[in-house]
C-alpha positions in Angstrom: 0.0 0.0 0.0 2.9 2.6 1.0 4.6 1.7 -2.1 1.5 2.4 -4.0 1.0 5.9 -2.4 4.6 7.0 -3.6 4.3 5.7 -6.9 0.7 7.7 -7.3 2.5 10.9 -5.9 6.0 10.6 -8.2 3.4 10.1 -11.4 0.9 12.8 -10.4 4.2 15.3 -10.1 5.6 14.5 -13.6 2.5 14.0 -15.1 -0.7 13.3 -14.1 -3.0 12.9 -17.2 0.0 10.7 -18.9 0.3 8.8 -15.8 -3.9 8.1 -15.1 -3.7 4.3 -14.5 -0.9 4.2 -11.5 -1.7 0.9 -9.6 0.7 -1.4 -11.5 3.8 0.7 -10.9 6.0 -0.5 -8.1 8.3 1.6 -6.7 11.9 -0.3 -5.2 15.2 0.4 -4.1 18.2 -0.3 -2.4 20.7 1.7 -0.3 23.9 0.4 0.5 27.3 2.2 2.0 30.2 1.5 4.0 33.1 2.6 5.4 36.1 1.4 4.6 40.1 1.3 4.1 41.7 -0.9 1.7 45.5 -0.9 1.2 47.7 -2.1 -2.1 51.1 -3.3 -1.0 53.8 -4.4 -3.5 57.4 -4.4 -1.3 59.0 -5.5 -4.9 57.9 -2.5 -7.4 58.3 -0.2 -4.2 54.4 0.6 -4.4 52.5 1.1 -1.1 49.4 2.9 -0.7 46.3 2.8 1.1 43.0 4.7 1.5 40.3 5.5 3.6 36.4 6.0 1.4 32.9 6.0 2.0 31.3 3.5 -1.0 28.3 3.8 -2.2 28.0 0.1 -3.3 25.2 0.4 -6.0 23.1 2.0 -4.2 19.7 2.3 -6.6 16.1 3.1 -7.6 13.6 1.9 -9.7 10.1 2.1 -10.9 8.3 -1.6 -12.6 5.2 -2.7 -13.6 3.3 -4.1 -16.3 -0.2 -4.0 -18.4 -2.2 -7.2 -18.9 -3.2 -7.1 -22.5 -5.3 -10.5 -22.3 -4.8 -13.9 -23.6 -1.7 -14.4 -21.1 0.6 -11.7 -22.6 1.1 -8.6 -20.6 3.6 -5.7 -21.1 6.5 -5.3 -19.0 8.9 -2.1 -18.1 12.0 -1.1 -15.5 13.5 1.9 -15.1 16.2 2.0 -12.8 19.1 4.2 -11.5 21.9 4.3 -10.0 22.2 6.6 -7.2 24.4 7.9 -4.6 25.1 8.0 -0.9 28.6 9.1 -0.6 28.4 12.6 -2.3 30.6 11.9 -4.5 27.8 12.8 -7.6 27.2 15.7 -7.9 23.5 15.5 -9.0 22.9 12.7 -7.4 23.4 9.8 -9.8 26.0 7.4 -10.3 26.8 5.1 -13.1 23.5 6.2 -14.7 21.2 3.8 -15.9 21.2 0.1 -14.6 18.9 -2.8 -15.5 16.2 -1.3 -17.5 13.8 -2.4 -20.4 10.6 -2.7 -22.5 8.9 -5.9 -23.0 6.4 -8.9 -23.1 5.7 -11.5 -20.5 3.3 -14.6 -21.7 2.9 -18.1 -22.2 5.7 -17.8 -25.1 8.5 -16.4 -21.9 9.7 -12.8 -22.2 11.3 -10.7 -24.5 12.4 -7.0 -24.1 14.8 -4.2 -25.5 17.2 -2.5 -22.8 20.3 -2.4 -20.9 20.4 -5.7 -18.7 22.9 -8.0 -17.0 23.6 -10.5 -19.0 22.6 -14.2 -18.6 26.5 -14.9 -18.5 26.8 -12.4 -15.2 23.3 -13.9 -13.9 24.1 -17.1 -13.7 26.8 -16.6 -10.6 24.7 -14.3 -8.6 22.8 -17.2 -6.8 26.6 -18.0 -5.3 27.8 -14.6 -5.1 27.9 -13.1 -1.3 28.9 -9.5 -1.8 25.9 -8.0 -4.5 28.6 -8.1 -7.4 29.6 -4.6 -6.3 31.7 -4.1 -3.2 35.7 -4.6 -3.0 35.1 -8.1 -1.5 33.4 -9.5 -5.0 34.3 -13.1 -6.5 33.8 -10.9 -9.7 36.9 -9.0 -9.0 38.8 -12.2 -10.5 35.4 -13.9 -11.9 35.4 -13.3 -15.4 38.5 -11.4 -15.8 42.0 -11.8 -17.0 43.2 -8.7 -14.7 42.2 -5.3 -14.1 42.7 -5.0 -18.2 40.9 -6.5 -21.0 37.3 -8.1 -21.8 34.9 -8.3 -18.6 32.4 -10.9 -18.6 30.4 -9.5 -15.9 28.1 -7.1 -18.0 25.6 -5.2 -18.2 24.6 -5.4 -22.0 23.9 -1.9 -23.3 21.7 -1.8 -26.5 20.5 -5.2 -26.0 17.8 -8.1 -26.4 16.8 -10.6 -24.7 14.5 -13.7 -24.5 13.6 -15.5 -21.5 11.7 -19.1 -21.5 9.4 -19.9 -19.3 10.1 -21.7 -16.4 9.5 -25.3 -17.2 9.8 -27.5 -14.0 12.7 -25.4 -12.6 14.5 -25.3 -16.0 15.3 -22.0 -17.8 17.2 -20.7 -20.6 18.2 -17.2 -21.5 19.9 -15.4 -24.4 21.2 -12.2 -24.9 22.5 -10.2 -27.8 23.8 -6.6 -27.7 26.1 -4.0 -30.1 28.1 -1.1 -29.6 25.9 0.8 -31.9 29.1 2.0 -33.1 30.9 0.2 -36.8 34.1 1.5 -38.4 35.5 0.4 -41.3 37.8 -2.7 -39.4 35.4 -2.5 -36.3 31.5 -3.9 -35.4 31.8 -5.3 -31.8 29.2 -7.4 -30.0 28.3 -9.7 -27.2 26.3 -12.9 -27.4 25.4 -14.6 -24.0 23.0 -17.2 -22.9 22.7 -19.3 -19.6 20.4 -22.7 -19.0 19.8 -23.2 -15.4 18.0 -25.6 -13.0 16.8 -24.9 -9.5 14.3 -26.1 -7.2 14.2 -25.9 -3.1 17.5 -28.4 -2.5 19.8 -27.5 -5.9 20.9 -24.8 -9.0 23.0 -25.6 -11.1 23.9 -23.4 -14.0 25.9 -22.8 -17.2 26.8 -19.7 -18.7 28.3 -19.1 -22.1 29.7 -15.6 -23.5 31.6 -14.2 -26.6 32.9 -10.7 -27.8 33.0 -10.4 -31.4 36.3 -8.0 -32.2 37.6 -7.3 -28.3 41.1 -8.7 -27.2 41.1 -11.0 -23.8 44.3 -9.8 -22.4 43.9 -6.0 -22.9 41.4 -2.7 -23.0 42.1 -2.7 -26.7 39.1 -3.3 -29.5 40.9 -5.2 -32.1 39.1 -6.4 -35.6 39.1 -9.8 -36.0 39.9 -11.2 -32.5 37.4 -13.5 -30.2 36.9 -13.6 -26.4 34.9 -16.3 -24.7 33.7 -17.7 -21.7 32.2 -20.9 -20.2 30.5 -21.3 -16.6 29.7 -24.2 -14.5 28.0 -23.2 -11.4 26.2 -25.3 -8.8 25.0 -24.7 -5.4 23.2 -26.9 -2.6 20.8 -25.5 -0.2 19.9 -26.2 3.1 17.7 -25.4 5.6 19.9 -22.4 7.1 22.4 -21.9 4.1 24.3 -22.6 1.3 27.3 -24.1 -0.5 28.5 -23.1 -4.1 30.9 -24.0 -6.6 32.1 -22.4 -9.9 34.2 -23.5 -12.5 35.2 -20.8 -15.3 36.8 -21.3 -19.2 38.3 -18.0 -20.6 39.7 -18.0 -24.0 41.0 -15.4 -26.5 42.1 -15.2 -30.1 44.6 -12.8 -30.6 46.5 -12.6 -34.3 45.7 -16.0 -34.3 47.3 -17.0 -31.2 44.8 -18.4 -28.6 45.2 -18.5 -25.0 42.8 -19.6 -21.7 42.7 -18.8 -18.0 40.9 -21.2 -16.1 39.7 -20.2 -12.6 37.1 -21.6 -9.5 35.4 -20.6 -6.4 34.2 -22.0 -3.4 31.3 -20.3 -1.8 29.3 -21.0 1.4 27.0 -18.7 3.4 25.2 -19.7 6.9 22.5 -18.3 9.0 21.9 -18.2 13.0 19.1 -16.4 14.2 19.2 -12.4 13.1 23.5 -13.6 12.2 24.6 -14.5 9.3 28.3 -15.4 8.1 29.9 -16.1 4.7 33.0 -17.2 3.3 34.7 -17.2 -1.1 37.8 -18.6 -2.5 38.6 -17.7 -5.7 41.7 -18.6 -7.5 42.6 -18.2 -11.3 45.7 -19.6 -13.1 47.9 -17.9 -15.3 47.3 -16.7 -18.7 47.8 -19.1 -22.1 51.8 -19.1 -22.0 52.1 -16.5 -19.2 53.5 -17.8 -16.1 52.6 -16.0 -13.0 49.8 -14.4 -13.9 47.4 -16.2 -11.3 45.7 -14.7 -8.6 43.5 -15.8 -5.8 41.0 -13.4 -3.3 39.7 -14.7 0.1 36.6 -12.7 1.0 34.7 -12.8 4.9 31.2 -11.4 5.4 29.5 -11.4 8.8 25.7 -9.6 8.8 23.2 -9.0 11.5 19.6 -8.1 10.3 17.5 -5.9 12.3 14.6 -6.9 10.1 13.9 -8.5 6.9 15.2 -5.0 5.0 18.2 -3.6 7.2 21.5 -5.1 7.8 24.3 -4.0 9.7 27.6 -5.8 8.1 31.5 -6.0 8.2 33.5 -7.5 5.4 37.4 -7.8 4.9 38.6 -9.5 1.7 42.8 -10.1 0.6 43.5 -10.6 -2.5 47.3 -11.6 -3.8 48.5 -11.5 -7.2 51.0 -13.3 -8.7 54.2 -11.7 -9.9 52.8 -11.1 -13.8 48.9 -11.0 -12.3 47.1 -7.2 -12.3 43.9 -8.1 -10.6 42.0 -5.6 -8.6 39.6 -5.3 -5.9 36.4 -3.1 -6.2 35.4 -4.7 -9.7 38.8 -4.3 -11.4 38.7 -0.2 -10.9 42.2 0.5 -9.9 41.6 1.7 -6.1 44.9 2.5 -4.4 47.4 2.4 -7.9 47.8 -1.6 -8.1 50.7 -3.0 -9.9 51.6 -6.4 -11.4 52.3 -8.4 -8.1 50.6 -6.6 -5.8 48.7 -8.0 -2.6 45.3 -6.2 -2.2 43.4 -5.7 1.2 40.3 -4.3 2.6 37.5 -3.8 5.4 34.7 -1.8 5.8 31.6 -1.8 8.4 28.4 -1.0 6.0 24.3 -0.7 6.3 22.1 -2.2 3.9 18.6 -1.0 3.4 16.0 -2.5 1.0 12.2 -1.1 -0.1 
């Protein structure tokens, strides 16, 4: 009902004889920041640094509803944004727009136009303990080669995608999405599907991704070179937790030379009352002919919730790189100037609010 109310007043302000029918808009969010320091130390190269920030860990808001047109098919939309809590925006906004679309929903499953995470990305977030977004992340090493080159954990700009329907727990998705940008050597895009299973005991999923014209190893967009990736990911469930395990392929064409990074994480979260504590490994071996270009991240998580919408937490992760390994904690973005090598730390004490 409260939801309801603020939807009616937020249409009524921007429009109110556009926005007549309000009652299948939802209004959502999520607010999420912490303090924390993290610290990049590599005694060889002579690099120390650390830093003390207030992250706004995708913190967001969002409007969603739909229109049943009869027969089983209805409409579908999302707008959503990402916002800020740290100030460090100055209007407000961070990141801009995050999963949003226009579509149809019916016996057929569900197509739509948009920017969306792809299926690839989607199929680890049933195993993934941090909300793909703080410093602690599996996906700082999880579909990456480094802080450099392709990123497999997307959210597809200028996309499609098609959903089927959920068919005794099974579901497949697929995703396609361009640059909207061709040059006379250049057209770059990303194809990505998933099939899953899950019911109350089990998921299991696999992902597949490729970049058409996008190097593995570096930021650079190169004509004719392939990136791909392949995801095994299971979980089981239990009555007060959870225990995961992925497996991930990455391989790259470049000039005709391929090379793979294989990597896997272990994942388990448990629940005691209003406590909750969870625990990732991820480790990912080197690089095609590379040697020392592995890395591996231990992450810790320990939440109390006040309710079913607000969490206090704490969080420390470490992450070490081999001595020809760039990874990077917060989501690859270079935090406190990392350098091939370098051993990567953090903790921060946080408050997570859903509505």
């Amino acid at each position: 009902m409260q939801k309801k109310i603020i939807a009616l007043a937020i249409a009524a302000a921007i429009s109110a004889p556009a926005f007549a029918d309000t009652s299948n808009v939802t209004v959502y969010g999520l607010l999420n920041a912490d303090f924390e320091g993290v610290t990049s130390n590599n005694v060889g190269a002579g690099v120390s640094n650390s830093l003390n920030r207030v992250s706004s860990n995708a913190t967001r808001l969002g409007l969603k509803g739909s229109e049943n047109l009869g027969g089983n098919l209805k409409s579908i939309w999302q707008l959503e944004i990402q916002a800020d809590l740290n100030g460090n925006a100055g209007n407000g906004f961070g990141n801009g727009t995050r999963n949003s679309n226009v579509g149809l929903t019916g016996d057929f499953g569900t197509a739509f136009i948009g920017i969306w995470d792809t299926p690839y990305k989607v199929s680890h977030n049933k195993v993934e303990l941090f909300d793909n977004t703080t410093f602690a992340s599996a996906i700082n090493v999880l579909g990456r080669t480094g802080s450099a080159g392709v990123n497999f954990n997307n959210r597809l700009k200028n996309s499609v995608q098609y959903w089927t329907p959920n068919l005794s727990g099974f579901q497949a998705k697929v995703a396609y999405g361009t640059d909207n940008v061709q040059t006379t050597t250049l057209n770059q895009s990303v194809a990505s599907l998933s099939a899953t299973y899950e019911n109350d005991m089990f998921y299991a999923a696999y992902g597949y991704e490729t970049f058409k014209d996008a190097t593995l190893a570096t930021n650079a967009a190169t004509a004719g070179n392939k990136s791909s990736g392949n995801r095994l990911v299971g979980a089981y469930k239990f009555d007060n937790g959870l225990v995961g395990l992925t497996y991930e392929n990455l391989t790259g064409t470049t000039a005709g030379v391929s090379a793979s990074r294989n990597a896997w994480e272990l994942a388990g979260k448990y629940t005691m009352g209003a406590s909750n504590i969870g625990l990732s490994y991820v480790n990912a071996g080197n690089l095609g002919a590379t040697v020392n270009s592995g890395s591996n991240q231990l992450s810790l998580r320990y939440g109390y919730n006040f309710s079913k919408r607000t969490e206090l937490y704490g969080m420390y992760s470490a992450l070490k790189n081999d001595a020809n390994a760039n990874y990077n904690l917060s989501g690859g973005t270079a935090v406190v100037g990392s350098v091939a090598g370098a051993k990567l730390s953090g903790f921060g004490v946080g408050m997570v609010h859903s509505f």
